[in-house]
C-alpha positions as CSV (number, residue, x, y, z in Angstrom):
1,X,0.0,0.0,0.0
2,X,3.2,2.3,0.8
3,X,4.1,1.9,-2.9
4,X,0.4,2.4,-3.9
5,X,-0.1,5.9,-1.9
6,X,3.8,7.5,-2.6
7,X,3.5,6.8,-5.9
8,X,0.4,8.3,-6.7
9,X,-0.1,11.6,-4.1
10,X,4.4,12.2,-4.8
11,X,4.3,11.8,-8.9
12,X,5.1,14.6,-10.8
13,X,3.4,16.1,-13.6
14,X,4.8,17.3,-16.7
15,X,5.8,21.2,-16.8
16,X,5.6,23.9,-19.5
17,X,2.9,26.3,-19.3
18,X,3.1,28.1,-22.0
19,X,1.2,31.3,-21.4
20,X,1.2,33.7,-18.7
21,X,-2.6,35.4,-17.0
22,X,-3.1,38.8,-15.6
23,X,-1.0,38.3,-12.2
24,X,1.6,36.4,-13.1
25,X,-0.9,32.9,-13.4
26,X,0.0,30.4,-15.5
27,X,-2.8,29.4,-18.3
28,X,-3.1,26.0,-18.8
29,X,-5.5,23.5,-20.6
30,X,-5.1,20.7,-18.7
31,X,-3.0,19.9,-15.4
32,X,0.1,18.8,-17.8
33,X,0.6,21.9,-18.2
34,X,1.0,22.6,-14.8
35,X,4.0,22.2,-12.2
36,X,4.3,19.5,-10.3
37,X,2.4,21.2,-7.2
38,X,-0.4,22.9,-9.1
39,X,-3.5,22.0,-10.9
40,X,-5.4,23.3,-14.1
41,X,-8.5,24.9,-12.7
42,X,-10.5,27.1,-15.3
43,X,-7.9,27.1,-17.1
44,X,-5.6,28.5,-14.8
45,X,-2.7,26.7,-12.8
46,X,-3.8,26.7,-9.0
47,X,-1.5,24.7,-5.9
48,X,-2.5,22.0,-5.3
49,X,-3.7,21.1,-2.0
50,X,-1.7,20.0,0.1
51,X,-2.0,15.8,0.4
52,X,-4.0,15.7,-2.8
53,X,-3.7,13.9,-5.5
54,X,-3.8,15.6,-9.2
55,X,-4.9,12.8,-10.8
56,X,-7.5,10.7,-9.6
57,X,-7.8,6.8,-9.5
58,X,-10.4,4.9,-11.3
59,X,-11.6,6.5,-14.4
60,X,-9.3,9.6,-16.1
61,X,-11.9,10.2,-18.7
62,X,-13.3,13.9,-18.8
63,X,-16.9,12.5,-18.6
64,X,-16.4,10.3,-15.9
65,X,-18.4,10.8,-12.3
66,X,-16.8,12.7,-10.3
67,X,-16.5,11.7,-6.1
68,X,-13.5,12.6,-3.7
69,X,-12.3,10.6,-1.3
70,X,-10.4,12.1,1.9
71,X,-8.6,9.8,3.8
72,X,-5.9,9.8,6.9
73,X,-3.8,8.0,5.7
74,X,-0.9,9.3,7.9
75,X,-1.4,10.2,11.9
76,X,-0.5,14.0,11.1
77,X,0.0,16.4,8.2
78,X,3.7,17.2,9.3
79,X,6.2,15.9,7.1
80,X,7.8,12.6,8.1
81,X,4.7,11.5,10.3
82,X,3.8,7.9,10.8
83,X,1.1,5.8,8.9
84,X,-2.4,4.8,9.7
85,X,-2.7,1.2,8.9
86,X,-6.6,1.2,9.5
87,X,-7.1,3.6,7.1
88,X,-4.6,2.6,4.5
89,X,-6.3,-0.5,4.5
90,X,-10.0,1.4,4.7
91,X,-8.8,3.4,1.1
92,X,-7.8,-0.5,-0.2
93,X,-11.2,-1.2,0.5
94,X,-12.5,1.3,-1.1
95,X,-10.2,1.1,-4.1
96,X,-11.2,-2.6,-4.6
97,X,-15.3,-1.9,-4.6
98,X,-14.3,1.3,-7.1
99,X,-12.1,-1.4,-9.4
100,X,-14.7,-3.4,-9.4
101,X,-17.6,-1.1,-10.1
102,X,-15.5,0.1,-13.3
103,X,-15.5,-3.2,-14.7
104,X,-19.1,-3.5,-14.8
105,X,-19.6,0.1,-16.4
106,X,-18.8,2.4,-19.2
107,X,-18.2,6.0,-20.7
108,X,-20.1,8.3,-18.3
109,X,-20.9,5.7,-15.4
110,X,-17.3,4.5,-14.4
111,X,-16.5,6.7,-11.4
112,X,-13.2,9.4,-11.4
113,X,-12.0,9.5,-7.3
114,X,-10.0,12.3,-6.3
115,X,-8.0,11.6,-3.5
116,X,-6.6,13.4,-0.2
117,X,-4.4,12.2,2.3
118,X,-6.3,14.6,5.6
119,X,-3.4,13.7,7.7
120,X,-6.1,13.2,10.5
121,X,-6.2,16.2,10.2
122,X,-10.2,17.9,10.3
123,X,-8.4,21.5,9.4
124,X,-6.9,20.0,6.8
125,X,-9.8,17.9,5.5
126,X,-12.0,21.2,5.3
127,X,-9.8,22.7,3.0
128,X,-9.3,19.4,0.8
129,X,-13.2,19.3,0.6
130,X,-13.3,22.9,-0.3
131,X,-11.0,22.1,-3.1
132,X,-12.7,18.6,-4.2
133,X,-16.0,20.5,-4.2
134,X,-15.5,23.9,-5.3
135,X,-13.0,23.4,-8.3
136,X,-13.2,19.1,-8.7
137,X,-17.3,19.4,-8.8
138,X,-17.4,16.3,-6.6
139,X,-21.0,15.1,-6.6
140,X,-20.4,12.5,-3.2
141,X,-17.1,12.7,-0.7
142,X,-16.1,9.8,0.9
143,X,-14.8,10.4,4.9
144,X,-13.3,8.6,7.8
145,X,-13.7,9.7,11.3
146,X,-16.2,11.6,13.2
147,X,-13.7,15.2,13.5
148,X,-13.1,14.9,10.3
149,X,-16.7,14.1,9.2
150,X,-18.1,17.0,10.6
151,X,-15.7,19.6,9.3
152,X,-16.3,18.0,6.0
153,X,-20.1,18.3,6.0
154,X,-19.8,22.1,6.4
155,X,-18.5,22.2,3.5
156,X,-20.5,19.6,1.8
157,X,-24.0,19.8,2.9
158,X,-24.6,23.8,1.6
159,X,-22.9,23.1,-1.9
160,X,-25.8,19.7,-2.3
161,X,-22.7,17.7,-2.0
162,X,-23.2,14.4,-0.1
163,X,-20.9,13.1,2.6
164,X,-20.6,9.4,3.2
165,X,-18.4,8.3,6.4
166,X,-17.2,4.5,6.8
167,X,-15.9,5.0,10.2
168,X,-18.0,8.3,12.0
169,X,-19.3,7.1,14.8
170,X,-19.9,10.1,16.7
171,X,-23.6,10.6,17.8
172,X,-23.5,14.1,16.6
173,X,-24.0,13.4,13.0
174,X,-27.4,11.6,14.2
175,X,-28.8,15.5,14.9
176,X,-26.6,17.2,12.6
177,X,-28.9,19.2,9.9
178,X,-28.5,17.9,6.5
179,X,-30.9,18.6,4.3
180,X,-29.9,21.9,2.9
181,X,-33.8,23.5,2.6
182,X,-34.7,19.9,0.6
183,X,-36.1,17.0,1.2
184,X,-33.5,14.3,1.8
185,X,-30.3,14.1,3.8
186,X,-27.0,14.4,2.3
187,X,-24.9,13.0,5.8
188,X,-24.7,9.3,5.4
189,X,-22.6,6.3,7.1
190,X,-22.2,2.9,7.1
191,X,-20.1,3.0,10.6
192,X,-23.0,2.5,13.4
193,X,-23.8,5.2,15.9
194,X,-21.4,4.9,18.9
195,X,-25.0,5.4,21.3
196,X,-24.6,1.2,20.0
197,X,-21.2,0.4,21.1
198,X,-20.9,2.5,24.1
199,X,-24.2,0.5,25.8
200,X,-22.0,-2.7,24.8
201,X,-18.9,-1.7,26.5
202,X,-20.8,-0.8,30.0
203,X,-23.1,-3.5,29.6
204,X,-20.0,-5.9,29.6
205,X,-18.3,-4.2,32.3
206,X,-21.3,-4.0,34.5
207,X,-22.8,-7.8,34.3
208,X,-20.3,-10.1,32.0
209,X,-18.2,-12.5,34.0
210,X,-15.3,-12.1,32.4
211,X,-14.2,-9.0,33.4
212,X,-14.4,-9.7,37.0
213,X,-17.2,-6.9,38.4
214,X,-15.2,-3.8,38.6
215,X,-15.5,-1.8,41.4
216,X,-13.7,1.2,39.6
217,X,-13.7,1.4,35.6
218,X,-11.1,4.4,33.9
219,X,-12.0,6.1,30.7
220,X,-9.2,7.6,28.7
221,X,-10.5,9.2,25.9
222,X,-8.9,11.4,23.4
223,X,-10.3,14.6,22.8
224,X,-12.7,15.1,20.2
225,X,-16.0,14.5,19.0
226,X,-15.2,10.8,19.0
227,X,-13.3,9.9,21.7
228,X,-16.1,12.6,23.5
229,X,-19.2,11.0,22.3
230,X,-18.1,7.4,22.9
231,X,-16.6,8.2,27.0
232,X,-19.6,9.9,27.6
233,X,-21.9,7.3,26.7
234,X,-20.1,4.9,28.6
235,X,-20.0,6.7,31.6
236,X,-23.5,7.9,31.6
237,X,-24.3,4.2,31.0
238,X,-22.4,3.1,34.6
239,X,-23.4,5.8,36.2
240,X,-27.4,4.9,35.7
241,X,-29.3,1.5,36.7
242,X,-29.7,-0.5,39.4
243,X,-26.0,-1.8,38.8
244,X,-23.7,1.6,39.0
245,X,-20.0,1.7,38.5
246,X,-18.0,3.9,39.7
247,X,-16.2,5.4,36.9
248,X,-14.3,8.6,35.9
249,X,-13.5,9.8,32.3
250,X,-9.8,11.2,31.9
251,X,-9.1,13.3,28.4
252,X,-5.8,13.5,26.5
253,X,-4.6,15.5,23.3
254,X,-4.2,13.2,19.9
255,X,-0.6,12.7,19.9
256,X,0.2,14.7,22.7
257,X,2.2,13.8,26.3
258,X,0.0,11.2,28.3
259,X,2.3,10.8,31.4
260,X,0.3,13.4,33.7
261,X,-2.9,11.6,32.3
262,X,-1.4,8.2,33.0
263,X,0.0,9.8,36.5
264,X,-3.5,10.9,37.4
265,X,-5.3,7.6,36.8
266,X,-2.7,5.5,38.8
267,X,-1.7,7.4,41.5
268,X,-5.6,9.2,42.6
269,X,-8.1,6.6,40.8
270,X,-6.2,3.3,40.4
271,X,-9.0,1.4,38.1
272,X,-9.6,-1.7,37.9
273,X,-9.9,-1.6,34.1
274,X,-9.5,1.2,31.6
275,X,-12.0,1.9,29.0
276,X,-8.7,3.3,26.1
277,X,-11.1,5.3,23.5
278,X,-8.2,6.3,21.0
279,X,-6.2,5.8,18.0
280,X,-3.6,3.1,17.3
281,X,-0.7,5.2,17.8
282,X,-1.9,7.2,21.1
283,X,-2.9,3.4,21.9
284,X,0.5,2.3,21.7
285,X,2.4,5.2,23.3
286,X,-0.4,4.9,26.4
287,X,0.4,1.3,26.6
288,X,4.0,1.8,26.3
289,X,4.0,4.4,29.3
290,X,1.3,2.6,31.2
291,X,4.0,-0.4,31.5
292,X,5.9,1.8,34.2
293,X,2.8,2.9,36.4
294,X,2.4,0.4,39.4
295,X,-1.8,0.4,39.1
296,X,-1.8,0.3,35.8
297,X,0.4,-3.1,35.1
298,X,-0.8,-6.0,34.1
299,X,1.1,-7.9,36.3
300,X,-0.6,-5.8,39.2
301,X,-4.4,-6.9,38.3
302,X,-5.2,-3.8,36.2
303,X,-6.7,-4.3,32.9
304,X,-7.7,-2.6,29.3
305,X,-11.0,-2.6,27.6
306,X,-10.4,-1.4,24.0
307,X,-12.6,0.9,22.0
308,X,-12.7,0.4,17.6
309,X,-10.2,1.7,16.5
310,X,-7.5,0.0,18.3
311,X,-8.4,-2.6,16.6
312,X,-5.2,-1.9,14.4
313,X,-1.9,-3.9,13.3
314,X,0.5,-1.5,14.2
315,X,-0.2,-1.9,18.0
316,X,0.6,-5.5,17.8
317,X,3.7,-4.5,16.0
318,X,5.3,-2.5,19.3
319,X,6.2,-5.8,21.0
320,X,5.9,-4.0,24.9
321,X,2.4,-2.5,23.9
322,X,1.4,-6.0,22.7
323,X,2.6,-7.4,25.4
324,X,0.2,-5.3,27.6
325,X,-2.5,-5.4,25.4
326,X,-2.3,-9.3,25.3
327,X,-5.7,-11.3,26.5
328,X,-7.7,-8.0,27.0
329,X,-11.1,-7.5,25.1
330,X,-12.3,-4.8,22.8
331,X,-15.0,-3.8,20.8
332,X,-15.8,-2.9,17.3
333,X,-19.0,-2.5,14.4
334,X,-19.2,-6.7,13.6
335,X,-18.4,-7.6,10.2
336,X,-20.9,-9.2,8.0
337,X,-21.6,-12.8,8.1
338,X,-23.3,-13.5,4.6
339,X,-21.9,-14.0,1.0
340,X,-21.2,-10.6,0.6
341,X,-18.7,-10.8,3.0
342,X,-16.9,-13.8,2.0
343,X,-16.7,-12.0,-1.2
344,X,-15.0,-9.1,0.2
345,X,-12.4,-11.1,2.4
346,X,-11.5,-13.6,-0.2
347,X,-11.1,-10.7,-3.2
348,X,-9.2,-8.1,-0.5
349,X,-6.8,-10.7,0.6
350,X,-5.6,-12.1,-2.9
351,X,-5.0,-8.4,-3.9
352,X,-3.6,-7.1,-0.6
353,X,-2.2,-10.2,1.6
354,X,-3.9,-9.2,4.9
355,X,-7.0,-9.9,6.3
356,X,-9.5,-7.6,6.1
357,X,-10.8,-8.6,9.8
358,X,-7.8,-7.6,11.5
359,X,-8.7,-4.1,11.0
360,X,-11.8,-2.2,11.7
361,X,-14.0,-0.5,9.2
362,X,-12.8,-2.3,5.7
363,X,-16.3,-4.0,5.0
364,X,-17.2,-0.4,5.9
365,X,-15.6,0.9,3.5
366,X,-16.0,-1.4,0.7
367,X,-19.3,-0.6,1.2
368,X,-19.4,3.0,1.0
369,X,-18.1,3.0,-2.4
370,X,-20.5,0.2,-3.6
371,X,-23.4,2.7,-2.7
372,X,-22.2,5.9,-3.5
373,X,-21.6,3.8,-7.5
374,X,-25.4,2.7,-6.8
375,X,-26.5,6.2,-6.2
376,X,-24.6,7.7,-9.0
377,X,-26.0,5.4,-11.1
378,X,-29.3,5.9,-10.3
379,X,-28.8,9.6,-10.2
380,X,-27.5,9.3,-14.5
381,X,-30.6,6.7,-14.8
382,X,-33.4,9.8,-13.8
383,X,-31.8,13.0,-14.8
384,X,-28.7,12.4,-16.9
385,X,-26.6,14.1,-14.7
386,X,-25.1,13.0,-10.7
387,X,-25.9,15.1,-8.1
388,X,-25.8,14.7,-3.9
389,X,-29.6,14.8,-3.8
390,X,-30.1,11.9,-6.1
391,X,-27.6,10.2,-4.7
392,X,-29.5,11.1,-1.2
393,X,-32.7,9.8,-3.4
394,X,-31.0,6.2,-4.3
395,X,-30.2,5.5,-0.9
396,X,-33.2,6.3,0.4
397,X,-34.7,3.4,-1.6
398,X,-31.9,1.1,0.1
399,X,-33.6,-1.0,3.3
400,X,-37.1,0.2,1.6
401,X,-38.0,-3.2,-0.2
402,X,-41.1,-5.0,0.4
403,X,-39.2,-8.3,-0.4
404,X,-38.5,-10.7,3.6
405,X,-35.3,-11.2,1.9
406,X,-32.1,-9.2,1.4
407,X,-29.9,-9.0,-2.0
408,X,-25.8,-9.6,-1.1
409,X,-24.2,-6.7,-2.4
410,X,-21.2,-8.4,-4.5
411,X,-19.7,-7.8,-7.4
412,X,-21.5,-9.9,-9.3
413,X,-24.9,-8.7,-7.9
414,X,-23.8,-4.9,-8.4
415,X,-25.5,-4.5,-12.3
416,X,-28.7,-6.0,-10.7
417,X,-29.1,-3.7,-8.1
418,X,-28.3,-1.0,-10.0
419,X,-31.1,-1.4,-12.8
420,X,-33.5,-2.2,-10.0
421,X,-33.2,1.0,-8.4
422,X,-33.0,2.8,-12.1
423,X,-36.9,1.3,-12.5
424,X,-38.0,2.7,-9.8
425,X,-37.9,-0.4,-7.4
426,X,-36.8,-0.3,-3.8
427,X,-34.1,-2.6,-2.5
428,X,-33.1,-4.6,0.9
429,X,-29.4,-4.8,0.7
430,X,-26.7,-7.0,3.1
431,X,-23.3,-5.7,2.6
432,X,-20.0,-7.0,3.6
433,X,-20.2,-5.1,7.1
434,X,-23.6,-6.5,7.1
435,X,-27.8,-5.7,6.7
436,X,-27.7,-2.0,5.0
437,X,-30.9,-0.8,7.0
438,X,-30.2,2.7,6.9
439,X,-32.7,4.5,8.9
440,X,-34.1,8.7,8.7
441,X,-31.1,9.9,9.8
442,X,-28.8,8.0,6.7
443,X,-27.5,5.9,9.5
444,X,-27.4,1.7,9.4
445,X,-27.5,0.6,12.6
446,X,-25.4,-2.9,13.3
447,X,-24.0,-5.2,16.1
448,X,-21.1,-5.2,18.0
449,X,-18.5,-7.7,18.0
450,X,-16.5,-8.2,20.7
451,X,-12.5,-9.3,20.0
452,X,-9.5,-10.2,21.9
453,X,-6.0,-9.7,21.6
454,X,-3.9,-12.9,21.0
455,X,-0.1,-13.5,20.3
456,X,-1.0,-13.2,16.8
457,X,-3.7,-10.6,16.4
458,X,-7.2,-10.3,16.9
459,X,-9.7,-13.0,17.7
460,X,-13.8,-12.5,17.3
461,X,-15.4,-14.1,20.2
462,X,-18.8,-12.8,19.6
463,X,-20.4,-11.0,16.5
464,X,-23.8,-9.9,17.3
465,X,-23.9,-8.1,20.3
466,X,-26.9,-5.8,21.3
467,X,-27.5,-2.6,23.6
């Protein structure tokens, strides 16, 4: 994937403008004409944003349906910073459902994705969405993460652009206004609300034998509208019922210090367990540092309960954080279980070598794509033309069928579907992250699996858990 991203958001473009606008602006007719760090925009050489790509993958033809895709693909936009495995491998995902929705189509209908690297960055991402909107013409943007989400959606939402997250789980976007003055929604994801997971993780912690009846439960969070939503939920969750639990929420900064974080939970809290609500590399670092706290060791009876999106590789790679991570649960949206799946894990690991499981969010991302390709199509099918609202329109006609029984959205089922909603027909759909029952509020709402860290990776011990 390294080889796949450098070589597509570094490569250089051609030079050799050859005439000169009013303020010293090069003309161009297309981005060849360009320097390496600008793009033809009206005509006119612009910079390129930065962690954008000029040319985008899928389709190059000028006709072709035009969706951006912003992705963090790297923990920070400061030169040299470290990768996010979950995401690379959330962009693969979504690179494999757009290869395979070009093979099935033609001329106007394959899809043109313009691609930025946010740097996890929801400053950044803003100004990448400005750019993919306001110059691209992006119909659709594809997102990751709640932060990042939301900053998008300003953007989006006013120009009739819709937004489509695979890994927003904040419950914010569930009251966020997003219909622009029409009729249907343009803030869609296929991630479930986090209102799901965080009445999973207190539920366990408050009645499931295996993690002993804690007296005391820690909540390190980081500090945004995920890591916020998702400890607050929690907490208010133990706090309420005949079965309290004693618990107090702690905040750090993404990719900041944690020691006088980590020195406040063991020395005036000491918990039993620790709810960690963060990213893989803030995981790693806390785990790392946690190691040298006396009530916070393993060894000393404390343990970890780990939110989604530490569900990531590149803990496991840190031999001391693995170490301390080892045998302790987390939690995470389940995966599908039907053919649509299969597909999806079998196709993803011939092209990528890894398993799709090990990560969190690939099935959501696979599926993203495939329904932003069915909405475009059915957007060209009634009007000719791809716009966010018929987009909005298609998916509103996903999880409407009258039919008992759902259609597997695969590859090979994609054409069908397609024509289906083209006629006019409404369609029950079950997607590699599983049933596609998106509700009023663009949202499909989905188990919880629960996983465990082994010597090797991560283990599914239960895929359909419920509030």
């Amino acid at each position: 994937m390294r080889a796949l991203f450098l070589t597509g958001v570094m490569s250089v473009l051609a030079t050799g403008c050859s005439l000169t606008a009013a303020g010293g602006l090069d003309e161009c007719e297309t981005s060849a004409d360009c320097q390496s760090d600008q793009v033809c925009t009206q005509q006119v050489c612009l910079p390129l944003p930065a962690g954008c790509k000029a040319e985008p993958y899928g389709s190059t033809d000028a006709d072709a349906i035009r969706m951006g895709g912003l992705f963090p693909l790297h923990t920070s936009p400061e030169p040299g910073a470290s990768e996010d495995e979950s995401d690379i491998q959330g962009f693969n995902a979504a690179l494999l459902a757009l290869e395979e929705v070009n093979q099935r189509t033609q001329g106007k209908n394959r899809i043109a994705l313009y691609f930025c690297d946010t740097g996890s960055s929801k400053d950044v991402a803003e100004k990448q969405a400005r750019w993919l909107v306001n110059d691209k013409k992006v119909a659709a943007l594809l997102t990751a993460g709640s932060s990042q989400t939301l900053a998008v959606a300003d953007v989006a939402i006013p120009a009739g652009v819709l937004t489509m997250s695979y890994s927003a789980s904040s419950p914010e976007l569930t009251a966020k206004p997003d219909t622009n003055g029409g009729t249907v929604g343009l803030l869609w994801r296929t991630s479930p609300s986090d209102a799901i997971q965080g009445s999973v993780i207190a539920n366990l912690l408050r009645s499931d034998s295996r993690f002993g009846a804690p007296s005391k439960v820690g909540i390190l969070y980081v500090d945004d509208p995920y890591g916020q939503g998702l400890a607050n939920i929690i907490s208010e969750q133990l706090s309420t019922g005949p079965t309290r639990v004693a618990n107090r929420p702690v905040l750090y900064q993404r990719g900041g210090d944690v020691k006088a974080v980590l020195d406040s939970l063991d020395m005036t809290y000491d918990p039993d367990v620790t709810v960690l609500i963060g990213f893989a590399d803030d995981a790693t670092a806390i785990l790392r540092e946690a190691s040298t706290r006396f009530n916070l060791k393993r060894e000393n009876g404390h343990r970890w309960f780990f939110s989604d999106s530490v569900k990531d590789a590149t803990v496991l790679a840190d031999s001391l954080a693995a170490s301390q991570a080892r045998s302790f649960y987390g939690t995470a949206p389940a995966q599908g279980t039907g053919q649509a799946f299969n597909t999806f894990s079998a196709r993803f690991s011939d092209k990528y070598k890894k398993d799709p499981a090990a990560y969190a969010y690939t099935s959501n991302a696979y599926d993203a794509m495939y329904l932003l390709a069915l909405g475009a199509s059915y957007s060209l099918s009634t009007t000719n033309a791809v716009t966010g609202v018929k987009i909005a329109e298609a998916l509103n006609r996903v999880s409407s069928g009258t039919s008992s029984t759902s259609t597997q959205l695969t590859n090979s089922n994609f054409t069908g579907l397609a024509a289906q909603l083209a006629s006019g027909q409404s369609v029950n759909i079950e997607g590699a992250s599983g049933p596609l029952n998106f509700d009023v509020n663009g949202e499909a709402r989905a188990p919880v699996e629960l996983w465990q860290v082994s010597d090797t990776g991560f283990v599914t011990i239960a895929n359909n858990l419920e509030p």
